[in-house]
Structures are given as C-alpha cells and as structure tokens.
VODRENMI-744436 format. One record per residue (C-alpha): x negated, y, z negated; residue in one letter. Coordinates in steps of 0.2 Angstrom, whole numbers, plus 5000, padded with zeros to 4 digits. Layout:
REM residues N
XYZA;...
//
This chain:
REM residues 449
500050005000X;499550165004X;499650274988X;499250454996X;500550405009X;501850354995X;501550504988X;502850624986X;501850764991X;501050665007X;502150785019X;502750945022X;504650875024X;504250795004X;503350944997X;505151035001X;506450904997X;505650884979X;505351074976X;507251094985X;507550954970X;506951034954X;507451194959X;509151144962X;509251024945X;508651184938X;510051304943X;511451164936X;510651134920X;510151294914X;508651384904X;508151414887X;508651584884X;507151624873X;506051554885X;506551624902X;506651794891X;504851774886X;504351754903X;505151884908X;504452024896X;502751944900X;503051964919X;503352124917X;505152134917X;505952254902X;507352244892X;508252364898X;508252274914X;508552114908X;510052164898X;510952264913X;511052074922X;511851934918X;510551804908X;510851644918X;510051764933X;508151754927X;507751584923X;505851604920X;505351554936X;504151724938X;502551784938X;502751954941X;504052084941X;504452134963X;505552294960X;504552384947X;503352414961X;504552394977X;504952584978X;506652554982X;507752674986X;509752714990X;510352635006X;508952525010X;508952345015X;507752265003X;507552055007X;507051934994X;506251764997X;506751624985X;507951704975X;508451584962X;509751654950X;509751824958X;508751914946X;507852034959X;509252054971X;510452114956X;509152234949X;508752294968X;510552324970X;510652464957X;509352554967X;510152534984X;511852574981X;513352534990X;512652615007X;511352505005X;510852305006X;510152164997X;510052005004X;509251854994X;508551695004X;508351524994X;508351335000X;509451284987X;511651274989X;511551264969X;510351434966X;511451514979X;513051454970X;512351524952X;511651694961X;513251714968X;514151704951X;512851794945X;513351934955X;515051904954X;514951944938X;514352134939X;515752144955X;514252134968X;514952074983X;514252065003X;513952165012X;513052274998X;512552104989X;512251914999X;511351754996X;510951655009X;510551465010X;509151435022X;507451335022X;506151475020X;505051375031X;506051375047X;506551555058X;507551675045X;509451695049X;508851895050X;508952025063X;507052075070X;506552275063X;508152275051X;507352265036X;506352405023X;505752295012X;505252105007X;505152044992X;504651874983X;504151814965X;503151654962X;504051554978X;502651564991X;501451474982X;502651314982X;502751295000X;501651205011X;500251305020X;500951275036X;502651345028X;501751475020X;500951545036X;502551545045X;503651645032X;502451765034X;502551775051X;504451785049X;504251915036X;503252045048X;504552015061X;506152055052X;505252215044X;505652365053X;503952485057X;503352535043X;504252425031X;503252355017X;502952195006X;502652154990X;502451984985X;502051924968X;501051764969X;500051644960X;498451604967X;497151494965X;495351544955X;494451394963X;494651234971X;495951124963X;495250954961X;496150804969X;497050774951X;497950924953X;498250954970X;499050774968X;500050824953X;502050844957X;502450914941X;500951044942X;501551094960X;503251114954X;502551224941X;501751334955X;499951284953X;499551134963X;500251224980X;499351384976X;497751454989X;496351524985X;496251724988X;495251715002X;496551585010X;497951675005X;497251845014X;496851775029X;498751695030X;499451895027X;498151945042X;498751805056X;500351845051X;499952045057X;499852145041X;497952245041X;497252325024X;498552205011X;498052244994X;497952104983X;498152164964X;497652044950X;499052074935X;498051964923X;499851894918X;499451764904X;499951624915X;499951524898X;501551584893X;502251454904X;501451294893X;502151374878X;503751244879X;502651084885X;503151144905X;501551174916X;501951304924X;503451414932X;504851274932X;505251284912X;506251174902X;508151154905X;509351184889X;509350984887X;507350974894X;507850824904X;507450874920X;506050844932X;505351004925X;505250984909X;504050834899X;505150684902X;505750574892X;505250394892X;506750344899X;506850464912X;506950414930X;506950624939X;505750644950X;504350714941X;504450564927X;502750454924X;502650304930X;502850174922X;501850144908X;501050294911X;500950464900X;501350624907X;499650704906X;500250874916X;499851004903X;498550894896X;497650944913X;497751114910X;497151164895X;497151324900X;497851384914X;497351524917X;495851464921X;496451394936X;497651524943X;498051704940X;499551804945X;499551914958X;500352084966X;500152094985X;500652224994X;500752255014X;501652385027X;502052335043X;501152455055X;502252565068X;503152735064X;504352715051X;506052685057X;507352815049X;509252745051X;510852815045X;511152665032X;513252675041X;512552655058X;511252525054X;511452355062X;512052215049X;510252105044X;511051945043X;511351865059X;512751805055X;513951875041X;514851715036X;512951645030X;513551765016X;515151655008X;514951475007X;515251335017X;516951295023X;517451115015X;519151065024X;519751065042X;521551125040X;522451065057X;523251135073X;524651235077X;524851255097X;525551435102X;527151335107X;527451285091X;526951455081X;528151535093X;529551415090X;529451455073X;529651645077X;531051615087X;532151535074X;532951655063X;533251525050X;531351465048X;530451615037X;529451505027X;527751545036X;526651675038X;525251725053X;523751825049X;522651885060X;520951895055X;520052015070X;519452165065X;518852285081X;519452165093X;521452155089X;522352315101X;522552225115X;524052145108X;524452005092X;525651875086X;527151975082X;527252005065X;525651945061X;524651995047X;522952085050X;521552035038X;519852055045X;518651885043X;517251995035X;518152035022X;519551865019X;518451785009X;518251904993X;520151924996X;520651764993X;521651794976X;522451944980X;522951834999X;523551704987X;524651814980X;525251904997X;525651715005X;525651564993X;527351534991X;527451515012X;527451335016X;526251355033X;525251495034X;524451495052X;522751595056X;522051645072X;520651755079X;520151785098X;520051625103X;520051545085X;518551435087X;517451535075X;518251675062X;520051585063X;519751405058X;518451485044X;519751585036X;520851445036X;519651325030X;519351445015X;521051465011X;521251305010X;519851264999X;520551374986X;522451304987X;521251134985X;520251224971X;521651274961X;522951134964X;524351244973X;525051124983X;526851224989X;525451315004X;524551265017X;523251325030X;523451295048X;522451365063X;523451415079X;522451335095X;521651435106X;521851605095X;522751805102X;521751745121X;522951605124X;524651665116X;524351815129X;524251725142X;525651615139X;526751745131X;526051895135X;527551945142X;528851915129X;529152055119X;529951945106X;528351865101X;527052015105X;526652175097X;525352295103X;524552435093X;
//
C-alpha cells in the first residue's frame, strides 16, 4: 500500500474535501465563546467590534483583523475570501452602507447558511450584504473590474499551491484599477519537515499548507500585483494551542470534531489511527516558531476607477448565488390551463405572480401579481401572508426557465419548511413569451402597462 498515496492530503481534490469538511463540522457545531473571543482580541479585533455582531460570526478561525486596515469606505464593493461565520463582511457592511456592497466567498453550504443567519440577524440582506458558496479554487462567480477591495483572513494558507496561485490570479482580475488587497495570512518561517507537512490536523489548523515568504511573494507577483508589502503582525500564534487545537480550527462547544484533540473513540477525519496518539500540538511546542502572521497588502495598477455606487454594475454574476439553493421542483401549469382558470368565474382559489422586474410592459397574465425575482426571496413571509390561503399559486417569468421556476421552487420550500399544506407552487410553461403568443389577443386574459 501506498501510504503517501492514501494520504488524505496526497491531492489537491483531498486537501479541499477535508478542509471543506472541518470547516463545515465547524459551522454546525459551534465555538467556545471564550476561546473564539480570545482569538479575536489577539488578532486584533476590539470589543467594540466584536459586540456590534452577532457571536456565532467570529469563530476563532483568524489571524489578523482585514478591516482595521481595509480603508473602507461608503458605497464600496469590498469582497471577502473564506468568510466563515461572516465576521468581516458584517463589520465591512457598517462602513459601506446601504449604497454599498459586501459580498463573502466560502466553499462551505453550512458557513454560508450560519453567515447568512448571521446577517439576518442585524437585517443585512443582498444586495447590500451576500454570501456565496463557491470553491475558491476554481474561476470566481464575479464580474471582472467590479470590485474596490479584497479581503481574506487566515484561508489562503489552507489551500493547495496550485489553488493558492490561482485565487490570486482571480483576485487581480475582479479588482477594478486601482483596487487593493489585504490579505491576512500565515506564513511559514522555514521549511516544514515532512511530519508536518503530512499532518492533517496541523494543515487544518493553518500551518501545514502555509509557504514560505519568499513563495508566497512570488505567488502575489505571477498573479500581477508589483511592490506588495508584506507586514509581519508578530500575532502570538500560540493563542491557538491554548485549548489543545494546533492551530486556527479551535475546539467546537462539545470538542468532538475533527478539530479539536479527539477522543479515543472518535472516528472524524482528523482522529489518530488506531492505536495511535494524537501528537499534533506535541509537534509544535511552539508555534510560533514555525509560522507567523502576516498583513499583505497590494493595489492593482491602472487609474482608479470612480463609479456612482447606483450606476455600478451588480459584482456577482449571478444574483440568485446570493439565496440558497432551490430544493423542490414544483410542477407545470400549461397557459391553457392558467387561462382556464381565469376564465371561470367560479374558480378564485389561485393566484399568478409575475416575477420580471424591467422586462414586464409588454404585456402579463391578467391579474397577475408583480413581484420581481431579486427581491422574492427575502419576501417570502410577508408573500405567505399576501397568497397562502390560495390553493395554486402559479409563477411565471419571460419564458419561465430561469427566475419563474426559482421563485416557485422557494416558495415551496418554505410552505415545506413550515408545514402549510392548504398552498402550493406551480410554474406556468413557457412563461409571459408563450401566453402572448397564444393569447396575445384576448383582452380577457391580457393586461398591458
């Protein structure tokens, strides 16, 4: 057998599944409070900062403190790579107001599901606030040139070198000229034995993946930022150990994850094997030794970009990355059917909602409902209220294969979610494109702005 083939760090593909695996245990189970506060304050981060967000944000996965030194300012579009609980984008929110946007990236559907929670919480919302599940080491669901500034804490370090180079590469091409970067990092004093680089636990921790300084400046240079500064915080990494956890992934409330000493017993995927002692702080007596934090700062060259923040382009690609995942596939209405139900004056329990926004004058379902898709989905309550004692409620769009379907599909999920069972979502076939051409001429069944 092949033991560095076995290893769960033997390929790029692993290295991501089983940080993407901690990571995500990590946002179910929770943090010790007094730890992820301790790490917070030694990072950098104050209290008055820490107290304006929800706790379960910040969940001492840190080595620095982004914002303090982002110089952010109102209606700005500020991007932050591996979000976790949402600490940044929260605190980057205040400072980019509601003309402004921040956006958080992380590979995890379970840190994305906490941040936006998180945000929920303090009525932060898209367009102004988004988190985005997306591999940070494939092409960025952003616009090129549509974003001020990047930001990430202690993520870059756990991705492989090949992923490392490429986000960056990705990061200079969504900046706008003149945008900057600040990156805090940990990076590597001197070359990590094969013991650690091996280690699962210690890359999960953020040291094992960690690059030397000279590595890590020549990754910022291919990727096209010239004259990065790299600031050495002298952050007392030690402060991660101070539980038993070596390094950034701490110990969960229960400390029975994969990031935390395991017990015996345990079976998560940074366990021993068995018969085998987990010897992962043991290796690092001291880690700072090994490591250090660091600040890196960049600005993409070019003359800096000045954009009305209202006439500015959305960053995201596409705004439904925003909202989560559609679960169910509510079924088909065909027009015939949605205009039978118009036409009989006895059948009123229904409802049609049109969910176009810029593309519904040249004519709708008459007396539809317009609701545009952007904003359906932190509507749902208030829609429940509007339509969930109607036994059909139909949606449609242009040609309801993208926005009409979606919109249903949410609604659905939270009838589903909530147990109401007297409503249900359906989606009319072929959207307002086919009922015009089929009824286009019936003034019964169309209205026109």
């Amino acid at each position: 057998m092949n033991s560095a083939q076995d290893s769960p760090l033997s390929t790029e593909d692993a290295i991501v599944k089983v940080v993407h695996d901690a990571y995500s245990d990590k946002a179910r189970t929770g943090a010790d409070l007094s730890y992820t506060f301790s790490v917070a304050k030694s990072f950098g981060y104050t209290l008055e900062q820490l107290h304006s967000i929800p706790a379960e944000s910040h969940l001492g996965l840190s080595c620095g403190n982004p914002v303090a030194a982002a110089s952010i300012k109102d209606g700005e579009v500020v991007l932050d790579l591996g979000s976790g609980g949402g600490i940044d984008i929260l605190l980057a929110a205040s400072k980019v107001g509601p003309r402004g946007q921040a956006i958080g990236l992380d590979m995890s559907e379970d840190m994305i599901a906490l941040a936006r929670r998180n945000a929920a919480r303090k009525n932060l919302r898209p367009p102004q606030v988004a988190f985005v599940q997306t591999l940070l080491t494939k092409p960025l669901p952003i616009a090129s040139e549509s974003v001020d500034c990047v930001m990430s804490n202690c993520v870059i370090n756990l991705l492989p070198n090949a992923g490392k180079a490429a986000l960056l590469k990705e990061v200079h091409r969504v900046l706008k000229p003149g945008g900057r970067v600040v990156l805090d990092d940990i990076i590597a004093k001197k070359p990590l034995p094969d013991a650690l680089r091996s280690d699962l636990v210690l890359y999960i921790g953020c040291i094992s993946g960690a690059v030397q300084l000279g590595e890590y400046k020549d990754i910022i240079t291919d990727a096209g930022f010239s004259d990065a500064v790299f600031v050495d915080t002298h952050g007392d990494l030690n402060v991660y150990t101070q539980s038993g956890s070596p390094g950034c992934c701490p110990p969960t409330v229960a400390s029975t994850n994969c990031c935390s000493t395991p017990a015996p017993s345990a079976s998560k995927c940074c366990s021993p094997a068995p018969g085998k002692s987990n010897d992962s702080v043991a290796k690092l007596a001291d880690v700072n030794e090994w490591a250090a934090s660091y600040q890196i700062y960049a600005i993409k060259s070019g003359e800096k970009m000045v954009t009305a923040a209202a006439d500015a382009p959305s960053p995201l690609l596409n705004w439904w990355d925003a909202y989560p995942k559609p679960k169910s596939s509510p079924p088909n209405l065909t027009c015939g059917q949605v205009a039978a139900l118009l036409r009989d004056p006895e059948e009123v329990d229904y409802a049609v909602v049109d969910v176009r926004r810029n593309d519904h004058a040249g004519g709708h379902v008459r007396g539809s409902f317009q609701h545009a898709a952007q904003t359906f989905y932190d509507e749902l309550a208030n829609l429940h209220k509007t339509f969930g004692l109607k036994k059909q409620v139909i949606f449609y769009c242009n040609s309801s294969n993208g926005r009409g379907p979606r919109c249903a599909a949410w609604y659905q999920d939270f009838l589903d979610e909530h147990g109401y069972t007297q409503s249900r979502a359906y989606v009319m076939q072929g959207g307002a494109k086919a009922w015009l051409d089929k009824f286009g001429e019936a003034e019964d069944l169309v209205d026109r702005d």
